[in-house]
C-alpha positions as CSV (number, residue, x, y, z in Angstrom):
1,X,80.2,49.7,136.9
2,X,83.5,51.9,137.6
3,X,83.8,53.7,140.5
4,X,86.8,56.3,139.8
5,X,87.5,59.2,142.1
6,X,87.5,62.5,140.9
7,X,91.5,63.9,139.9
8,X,92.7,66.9,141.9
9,X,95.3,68.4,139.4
10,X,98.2,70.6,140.8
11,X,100.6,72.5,138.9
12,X,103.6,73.8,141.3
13,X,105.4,76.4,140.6
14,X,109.2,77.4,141.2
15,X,108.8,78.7,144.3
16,X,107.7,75.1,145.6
17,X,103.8,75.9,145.9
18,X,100.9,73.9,144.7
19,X,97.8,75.3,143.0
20,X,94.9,73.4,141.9
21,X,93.8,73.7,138.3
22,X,90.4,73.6,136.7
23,X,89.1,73.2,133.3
24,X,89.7,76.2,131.2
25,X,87.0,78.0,129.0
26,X,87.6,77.6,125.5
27,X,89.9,80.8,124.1
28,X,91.7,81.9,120.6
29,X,94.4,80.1,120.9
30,X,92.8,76.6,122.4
31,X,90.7,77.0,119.1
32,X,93.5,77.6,116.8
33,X,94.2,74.7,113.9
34,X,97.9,74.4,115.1
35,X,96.8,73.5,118.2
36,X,93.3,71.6,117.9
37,X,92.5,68.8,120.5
38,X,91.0,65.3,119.3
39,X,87.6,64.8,121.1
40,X,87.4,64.1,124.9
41,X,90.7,65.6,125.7
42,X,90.2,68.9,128.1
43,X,92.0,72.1,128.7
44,X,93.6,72.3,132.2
45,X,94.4,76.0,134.0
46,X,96.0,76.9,136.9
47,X,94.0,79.0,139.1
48,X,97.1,81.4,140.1
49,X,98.9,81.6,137.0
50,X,96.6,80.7,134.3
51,X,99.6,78.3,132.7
52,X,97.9,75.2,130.8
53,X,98.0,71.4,130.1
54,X,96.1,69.4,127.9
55,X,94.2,66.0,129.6
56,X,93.6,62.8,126.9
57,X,93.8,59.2,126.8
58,X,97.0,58.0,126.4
59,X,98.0,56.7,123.5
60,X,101.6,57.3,121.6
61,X,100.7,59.4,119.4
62,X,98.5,62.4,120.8
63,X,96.8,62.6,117.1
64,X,95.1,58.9,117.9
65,X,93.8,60.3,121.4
66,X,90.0,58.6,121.4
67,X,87.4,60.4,124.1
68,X,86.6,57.8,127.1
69,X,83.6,55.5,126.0
């Protein structure tokens, strides 16, 4: 059994302050072909500024990304 702590993910911004982010609903362009996510990766917002990341398995190549078993 794994016992792994939740992830606090901060994005800081230029003028040096931190800002948690939380998974993003689903929107246009997160569901647009150019930009389509393998399964198990999630959508990461910043609650002040709304700027995104993407969260995967790492692997080299982003297109191999496999969700977490």
């Amino acid at each position: 059994m794994l016992n792994i702590p939740p992830i606090l993910l901060l994005h800081r911004h230029r003028d040096g302050s931190s800002h948690p982010m939380a998974e993003a609903e689903p929107s246009a362009a997160s569901l647009d072909p150019e930009r389509e996510l393998r399964a198990g990766a999630r959508i990461y917002a910043c609650k002040a500024c709304d700027e995104q990341i993407v969260v995967t398995t790492g692997t080299s190549d982003p297109k191999e990304a496999q969700p977490p078993a």
